[in-house]
C-alpha positions as CSV (number, residue, x, y, z in Angstrom):
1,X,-90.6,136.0,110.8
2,X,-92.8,132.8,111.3
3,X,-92.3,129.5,110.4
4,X,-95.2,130.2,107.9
5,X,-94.2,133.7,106.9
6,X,-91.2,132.2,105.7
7,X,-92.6,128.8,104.0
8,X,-94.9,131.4,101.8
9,X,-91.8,133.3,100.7
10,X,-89.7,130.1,99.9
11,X,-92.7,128.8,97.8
12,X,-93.2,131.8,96.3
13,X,-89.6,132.3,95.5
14,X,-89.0,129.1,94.0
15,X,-92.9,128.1,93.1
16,X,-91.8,124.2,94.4
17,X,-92.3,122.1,97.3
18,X,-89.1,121.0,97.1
19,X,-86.2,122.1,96.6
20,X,-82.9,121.5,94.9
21,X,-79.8,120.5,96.1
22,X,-78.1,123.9,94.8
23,X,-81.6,125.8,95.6
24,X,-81.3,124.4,99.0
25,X,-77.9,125.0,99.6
26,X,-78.6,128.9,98.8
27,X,-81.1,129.0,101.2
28,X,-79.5,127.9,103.8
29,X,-75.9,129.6,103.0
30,X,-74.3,126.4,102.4
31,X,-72.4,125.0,99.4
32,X,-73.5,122.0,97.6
33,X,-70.9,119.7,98.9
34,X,-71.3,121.0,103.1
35,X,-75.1,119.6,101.9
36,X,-73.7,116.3,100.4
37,X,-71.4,115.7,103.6
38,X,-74.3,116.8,105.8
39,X,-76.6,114.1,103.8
40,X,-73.6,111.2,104.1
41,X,-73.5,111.8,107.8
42,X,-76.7,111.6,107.9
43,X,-76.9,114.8,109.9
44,X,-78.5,118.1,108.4
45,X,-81.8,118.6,106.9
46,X,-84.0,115.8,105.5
47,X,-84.3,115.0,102.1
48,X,-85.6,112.9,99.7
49,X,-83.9,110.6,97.2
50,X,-86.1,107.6,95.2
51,X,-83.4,105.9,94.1
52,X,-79.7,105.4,95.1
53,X,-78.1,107.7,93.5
54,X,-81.0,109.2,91.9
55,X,-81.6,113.2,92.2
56,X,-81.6,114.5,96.0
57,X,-84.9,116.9,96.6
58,X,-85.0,118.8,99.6
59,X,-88.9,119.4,100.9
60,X,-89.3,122.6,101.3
61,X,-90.9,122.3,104.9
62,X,-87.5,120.7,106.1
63,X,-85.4,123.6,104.7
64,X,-87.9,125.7,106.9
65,X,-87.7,123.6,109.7
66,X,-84.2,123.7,109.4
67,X,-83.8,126.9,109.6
68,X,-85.8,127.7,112.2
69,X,-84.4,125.5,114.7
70,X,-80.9,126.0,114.0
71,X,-81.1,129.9,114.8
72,X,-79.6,130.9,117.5
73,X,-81.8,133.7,119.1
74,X,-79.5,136.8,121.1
75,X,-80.4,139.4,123.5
């Protein structure tokens, strides 16, 4: 699947472009908290957040990106 394949299906899926914390978590397999330690390490994907403490979006185009990279391709 390509990057974009899979963008279109996200945005279809979940008509956003961006996602949840808990909507990006199940995307990616994750639980919430991995995602928060992730985001405190400031490792994982990139996120928005407007104010401290406010509510944590993840763009979509990250989760892809994310995703993307961080498969590992086998023979």
């Amino acid at each position: 699947m390509t990057e974009k394949e899979l963008f279109d299906t996200l945005y279809k899926k979940y008509g956003s472009m961006t996602l949840s914390k808990e909507d990006a978590a199940d995307v990616l397999g994750r639980s919430r908290s991995s995602m928060d330690n992730d985001r405190k390490a400031g490792k994982g994907v990139g996120y928005i957040q407007h104010t401290e403490g406010g509510a944590v979006r993840y763009p979509l185009h990250e989760v892809v990106k994310h995703l993307m990279n961080n498969t590992v391709k086998t023979a």
